[in-house]
N, C-alpha and C positions, 0 to 999 in steps of 0.2 A: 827573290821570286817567292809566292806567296805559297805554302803548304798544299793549296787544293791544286795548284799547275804540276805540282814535284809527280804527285799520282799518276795522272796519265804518262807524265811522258815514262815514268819506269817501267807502268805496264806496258806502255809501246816497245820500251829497250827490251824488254825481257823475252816479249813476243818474237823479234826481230831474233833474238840472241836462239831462241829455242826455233825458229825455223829455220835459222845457220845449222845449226846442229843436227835437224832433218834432212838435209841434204848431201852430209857426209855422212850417214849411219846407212850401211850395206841396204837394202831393198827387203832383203828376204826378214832384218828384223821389224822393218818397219810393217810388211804384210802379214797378218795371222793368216793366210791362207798356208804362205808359205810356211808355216812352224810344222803342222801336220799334212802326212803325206798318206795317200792309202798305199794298203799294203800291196802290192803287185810280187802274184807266185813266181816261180821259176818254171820253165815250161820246156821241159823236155823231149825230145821227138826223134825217134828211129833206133837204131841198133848202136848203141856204144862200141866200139872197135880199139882195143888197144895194143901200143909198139907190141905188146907181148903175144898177143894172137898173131897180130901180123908174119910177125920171127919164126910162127908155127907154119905158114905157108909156102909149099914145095910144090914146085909144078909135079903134073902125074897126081895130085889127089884126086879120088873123086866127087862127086859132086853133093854127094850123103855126107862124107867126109868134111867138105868145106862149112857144110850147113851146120853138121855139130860142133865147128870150129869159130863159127862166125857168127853163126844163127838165120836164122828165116831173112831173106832179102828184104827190102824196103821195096824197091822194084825191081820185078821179072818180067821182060816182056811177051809177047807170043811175036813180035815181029825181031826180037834177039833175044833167040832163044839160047843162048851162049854169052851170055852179059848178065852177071850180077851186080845190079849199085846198092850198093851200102850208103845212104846218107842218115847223116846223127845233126841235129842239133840242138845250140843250149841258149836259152835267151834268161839271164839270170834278171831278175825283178825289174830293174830300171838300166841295167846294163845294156850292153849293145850285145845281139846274137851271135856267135859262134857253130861255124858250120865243118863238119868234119865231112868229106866223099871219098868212097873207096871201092874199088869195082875190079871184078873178078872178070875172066876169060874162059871158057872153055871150049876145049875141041873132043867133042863126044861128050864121052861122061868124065874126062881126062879135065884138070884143072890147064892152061896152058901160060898163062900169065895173072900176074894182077896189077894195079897201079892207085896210086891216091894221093890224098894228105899226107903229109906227117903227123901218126897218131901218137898223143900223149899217152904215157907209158900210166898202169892203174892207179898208182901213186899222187899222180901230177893232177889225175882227173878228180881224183876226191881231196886232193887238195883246193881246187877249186869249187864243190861245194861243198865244204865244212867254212862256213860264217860263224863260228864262234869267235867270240871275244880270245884273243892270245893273251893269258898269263904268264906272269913273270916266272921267276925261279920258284921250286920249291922249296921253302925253308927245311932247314934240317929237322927231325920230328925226333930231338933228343934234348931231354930236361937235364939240365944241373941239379948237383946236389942242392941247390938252394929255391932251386923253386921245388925239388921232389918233396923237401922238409917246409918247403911254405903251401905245399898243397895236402899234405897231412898233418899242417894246424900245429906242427911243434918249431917253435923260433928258433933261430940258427943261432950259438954260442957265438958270442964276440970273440972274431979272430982267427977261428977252426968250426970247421964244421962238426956237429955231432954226432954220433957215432951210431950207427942205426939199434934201436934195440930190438926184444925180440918182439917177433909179430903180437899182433894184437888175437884173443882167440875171435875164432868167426861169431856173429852172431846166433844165440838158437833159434830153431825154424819155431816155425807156427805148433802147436800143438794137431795131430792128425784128424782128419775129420772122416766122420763113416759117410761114404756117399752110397745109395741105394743101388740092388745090381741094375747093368743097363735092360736085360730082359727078364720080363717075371717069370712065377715058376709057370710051368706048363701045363693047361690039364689033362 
């Protein structure tokens, strides 16, 4: 077969070869759309409520009482007037929404019941939004005597380490300078 036929057909195999191989590589690297993503905040909404407020609540509180225990309702009604709902929720950037409900009772100004969710205790909640990167261990922050004497410039004897001498004296300061007073004289 003649040199000029060899050309196309490898260009054709080559082509063929590299569109096989389009078709198994995932989508998202094939589209640049997909490489960048806008940033979408986190969007937080109502009264956070935690197990540990919760644990504070005794029937018989009053209703002053609940408020500085719980904080300002999310909804009060005028047609129940004895119903506090507490709703929280957390919609983290591209995550699914998280909704927390918790609602108080009262009979008078007397606390009488409550009921809800199961609130996550302060701990659990800020561990869900701390997004930092987890690091490993921390390494120990204690030099050996060979790097102490390789980062003061004196080579370590072969064999044994050397034996500290005495310090070195400090350097002299600057010579003192007259700075002018900060107010003049007065007249």
């Amino acid at each position: 077969m003649p040199a000029s036929h060899r050309i196309p057909l490898l260009v054709l195999a080559a082509l063929s070869l590299g569109l096989a191989a389009c078709s198994s590589v995932p989508r998202a690297l094939v589209q640049p759309t997909q490489w960048l993503t806008p940033y979408r905040s986190d969007v937080l909404q109502g009264n956070f409520i935690s197990s540990e407020q919760v644990a504070q609540l005794t029937p018989g509180l009053s209703r002053l009482q609940v408020r500085n225990l719980l904080g300002t309702p999310l909804v009060s009604s005028l047609f129940h007037a004895d119903r506090w709902d507490y709703v929280f929720s957390i919609k983290r950037g591209t995550g699914e929404p998280r909704m927390y409900r918790y609602t108080v009772f009262f009979k008078g100004d007397a606390l009488q019941r409550f009921e809800g969710d199961a609130m996550p205790s302060e701990a659990e909640f800020i561990a869900q939004l701390d997004v930092r990167r987890k690091l490993g261990a921390v390494p120990p922050l204690q030099a050996s005597e060979e790097q102490l004497n390789a980062a003061r410039g004196a080579a370590p004897a072969a064999g044994s380490a050397a034996p500290p001498g005495p310090p070195a004296p400090p350097a002299p300061l600057p010579p003192a300078t007259a700075y002018p007073p900060l107010e003049g004289p007065r007249p």
